[in-house]
Residue, then its C-alpha position, 0 to 999 in steps of 0.5 A: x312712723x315705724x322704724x324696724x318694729x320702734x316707734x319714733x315720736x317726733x315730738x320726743x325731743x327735748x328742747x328750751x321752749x322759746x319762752x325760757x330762751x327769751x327770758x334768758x336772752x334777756x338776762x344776758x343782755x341785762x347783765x352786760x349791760x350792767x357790766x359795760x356801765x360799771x366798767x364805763x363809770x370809772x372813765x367819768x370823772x365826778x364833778x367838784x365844784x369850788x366857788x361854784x365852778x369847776x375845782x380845776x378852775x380854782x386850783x390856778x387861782x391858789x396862791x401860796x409860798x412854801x420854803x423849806x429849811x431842811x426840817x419844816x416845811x412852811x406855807x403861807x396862803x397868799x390868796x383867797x382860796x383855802x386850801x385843805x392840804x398838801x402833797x409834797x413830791x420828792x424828785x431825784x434823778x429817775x425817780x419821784x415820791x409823793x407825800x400826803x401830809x397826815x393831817x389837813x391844814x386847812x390854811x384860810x387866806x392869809x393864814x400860815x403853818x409849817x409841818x414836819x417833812x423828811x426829805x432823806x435821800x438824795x433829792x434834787x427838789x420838792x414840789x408842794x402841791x395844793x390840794x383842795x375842798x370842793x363839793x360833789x353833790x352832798x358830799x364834800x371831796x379832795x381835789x389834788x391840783x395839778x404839779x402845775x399849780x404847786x411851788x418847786x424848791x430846789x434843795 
């Protein structure tokens, strides 16, 4: 075709050839879906098993009395299910703290152990929650138990 005294090659156009276009469609889709299942796996709570079952079982059969004298804080394991430590939530009026004690204590059945806690503050009360050792697959995890299943002392 001529065009005032030019000729304009159709073909002269420069464009992505389907081929690329494909494989490049296939990447964004590969990606995204990579982005949405990372994103995804953090609403899916791993497994941990105690005994053989679910650890959120376990946590209602824990059996323990805590007392607390101001200073130390003392526990005894009156069930059979062990337990690994303890997180104590510190409560007063509009506000609540929680505390992971540093060490594990690793309390069998039966068994005992008293720990420093600072308690400074105006607090009303404290709750000492179980936390325990389960399985995930290979590896051993901390299972903190719900408030429900811990011991409440009024100070």
């Amino acid at each position: 075709m001529v065009k005032r005294g030019r000729i304009i090659n159709k073909k002269s156009k420069k464009a992505v050839s389907p081929v690329v276009s494909t494989v490049l469609l296939i990447v964004i889709v590969v990606i995204l879906a990579i982005i949405i299942f990372l994103w995804a796996r953090g609403f899916i709570k791993e497994k941990v098993e105690k005994f053989d079952k679910p650890v959120e079982m376990v946590c209602s059969e824990v059996n323990f009395r805590a007392s607390y004298d101001g200073v130390k804080l003392s526990i005894v394991n009156r069930g059979n299910v062990p337990i690994y430590n303890l997180n104590v939530k510190k409560e007063k009026p509009g506000t609540s703290d929680i505390i992971s004690l540093l060490k594990p204590i690793n309390l069998g059945a039966g068994a005992s152990a008293s720990e420093d806690v600072q308690v400074s503050g105006d607090y009303e009360k404290i709750i000492v929650i179980p936390v325990l050792l389960g399985k995930s697959g290979n590896k051993n995890k901390q299972y903190t138990c719900p408030e429900d299943n811990g011991v409440e002392i009024e100070l």
